[in-house]
C-alpha positions in Angstrom: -238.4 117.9 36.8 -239.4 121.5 38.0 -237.3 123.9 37.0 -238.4 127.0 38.4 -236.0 130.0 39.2 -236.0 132.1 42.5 -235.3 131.3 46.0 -236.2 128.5 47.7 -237.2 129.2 51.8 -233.8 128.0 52.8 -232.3 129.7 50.6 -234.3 132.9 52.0 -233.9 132.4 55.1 -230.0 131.8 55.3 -229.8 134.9 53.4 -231.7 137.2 56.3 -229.5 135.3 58.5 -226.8 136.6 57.1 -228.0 140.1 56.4 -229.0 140.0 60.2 -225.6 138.6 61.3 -224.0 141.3 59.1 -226.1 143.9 60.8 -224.6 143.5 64.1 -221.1 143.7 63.0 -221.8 146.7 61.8 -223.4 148.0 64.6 -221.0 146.9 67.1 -218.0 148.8 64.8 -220.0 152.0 64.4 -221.2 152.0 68.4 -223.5 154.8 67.1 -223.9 156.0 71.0 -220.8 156.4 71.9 -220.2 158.8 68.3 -222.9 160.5 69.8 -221.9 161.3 73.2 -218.0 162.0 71.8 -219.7 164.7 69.0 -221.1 166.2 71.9 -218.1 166.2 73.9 -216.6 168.0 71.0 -219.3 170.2 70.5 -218.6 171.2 74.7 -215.3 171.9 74.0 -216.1 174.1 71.3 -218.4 175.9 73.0 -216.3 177.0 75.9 -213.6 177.8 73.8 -216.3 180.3 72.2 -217.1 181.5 75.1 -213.5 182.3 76.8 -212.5 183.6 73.5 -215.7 185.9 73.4 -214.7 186.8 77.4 -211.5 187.6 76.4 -211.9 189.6 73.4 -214.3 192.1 75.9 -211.5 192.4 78.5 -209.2 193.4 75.5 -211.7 196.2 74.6 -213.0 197.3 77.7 -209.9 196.9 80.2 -211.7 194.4 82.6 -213.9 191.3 82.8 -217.7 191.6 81.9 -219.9 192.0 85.3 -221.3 190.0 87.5 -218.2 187.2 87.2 -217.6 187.0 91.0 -214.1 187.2 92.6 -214.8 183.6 94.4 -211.9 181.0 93.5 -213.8 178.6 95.4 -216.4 177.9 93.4 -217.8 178.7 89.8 -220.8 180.1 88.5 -223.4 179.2 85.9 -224.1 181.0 82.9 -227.3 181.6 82.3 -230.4 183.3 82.4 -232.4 182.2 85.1 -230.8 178.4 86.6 -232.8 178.4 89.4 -232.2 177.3 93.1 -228.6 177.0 93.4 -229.0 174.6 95.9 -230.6 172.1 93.3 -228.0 172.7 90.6 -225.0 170.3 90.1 -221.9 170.7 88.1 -219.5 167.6 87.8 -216.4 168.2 90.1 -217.0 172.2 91.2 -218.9 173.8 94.2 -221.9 176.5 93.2 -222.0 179.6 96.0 -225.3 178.9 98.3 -226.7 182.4 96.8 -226.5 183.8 93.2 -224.2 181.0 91.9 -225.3 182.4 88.3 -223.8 185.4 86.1 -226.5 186.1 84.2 -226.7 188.9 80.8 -223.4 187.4 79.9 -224.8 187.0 76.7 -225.9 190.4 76.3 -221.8 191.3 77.3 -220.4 189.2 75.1 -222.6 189.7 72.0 -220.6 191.7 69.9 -217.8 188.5 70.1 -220.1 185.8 70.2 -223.7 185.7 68.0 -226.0 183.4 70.4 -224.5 181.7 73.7 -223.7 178.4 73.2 -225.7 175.6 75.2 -225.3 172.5 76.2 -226.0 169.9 73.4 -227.7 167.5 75.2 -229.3 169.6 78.6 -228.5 173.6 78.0 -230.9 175.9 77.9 -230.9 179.9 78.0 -231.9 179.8 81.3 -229.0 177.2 82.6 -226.5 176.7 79.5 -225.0 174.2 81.6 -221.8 176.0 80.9 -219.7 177.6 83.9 -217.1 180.5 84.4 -214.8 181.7 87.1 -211.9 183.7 87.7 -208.8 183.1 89.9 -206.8 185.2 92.1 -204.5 185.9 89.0 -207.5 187.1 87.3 -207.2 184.0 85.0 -210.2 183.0 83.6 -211.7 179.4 83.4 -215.0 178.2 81.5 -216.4 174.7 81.2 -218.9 172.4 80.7 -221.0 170.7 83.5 -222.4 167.7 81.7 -219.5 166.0 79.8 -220.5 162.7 79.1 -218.4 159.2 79.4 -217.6 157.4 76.4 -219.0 154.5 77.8 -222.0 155.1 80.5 -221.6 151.5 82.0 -218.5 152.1 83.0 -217.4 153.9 86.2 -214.7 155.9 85.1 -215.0 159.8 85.2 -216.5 161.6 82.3 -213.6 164.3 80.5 -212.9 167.1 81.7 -214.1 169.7 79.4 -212.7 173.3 80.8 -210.4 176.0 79.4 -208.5 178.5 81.1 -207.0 181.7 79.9 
């Protein structure tokens, strides 16, 4: 009789099975994707709340808006340093002006209330933060984020909204 101790191959192999099988549930609960594109979403909102807040805190101290935010309620304009063509550049759900459809040296406005501007998680840069800002006829001020993202990219539902308006 052989009495040897260890695991036999069956006995190795069902247990990778289940490992493997385990695995998967787990993956499938976590859906480490979507957590990703939802703490970016977050990190969106954040940001534009940062940068109203920052926006806000300048009219307060200096009795108007920061320059260069146009008067146009019809369409928005990116922050950023240089975005490029605005003919090329596309933000979910708003309409850029043909010409200068960027307000650029925000940053250097708002840096006594805000440190660094904030960018896009996923596609921002200093030249296009992928951010936006506009004004209204009631002087109200809006800022949002171009690039939200959809929980779920195979399906054809909308990504959020991420603005803020004050």
């Amino acid at each position: 009789m052989d009495n040897r101790n260890g695991f036999s191959l069956l006995r190795l192999i069902v247990l990778i099975a289940c490992a493997a099988i385990a695995l998967v549930i787990i993956f499938i609960v976590l859906n480490p994707a979507k957590r990703i594109r939802l703490n970016r979403n977050s990190r969106r909102t954040a940001d534009v709340t940062a940068i109203l807040q920052a926006t806000q805190a300048y009219r307060s101290e200096q009795g108007t808006l920061p320059p260069g935010i146009d008067t146009d309620t019809a369409s928005v304009q990116m922050i950023g340093r240089n975005p490029g063509d605005c003919g090329a550049i596309t933000c979910q759900g708003h309409r850029l002006p043909a010409s200068d459809c960027a307000i650029r040296n925000l940053d250097e406005s708002l840096q006594p209330y805000l440190q660094n501007m904030p960018m896009d998680p996923k596609s921002g840069s200093e030249s296009d933060t992928r951010y936006f800002i506009n004004r209204d006829a009631q002087q109200a001020v809006t800022v949002g984020a171009c690039n939200a993202e959809s929980e779920d990219p195979s399906d054809a539902s909308p990504p959020p909204v991420i603005e803020v308006t004050q």
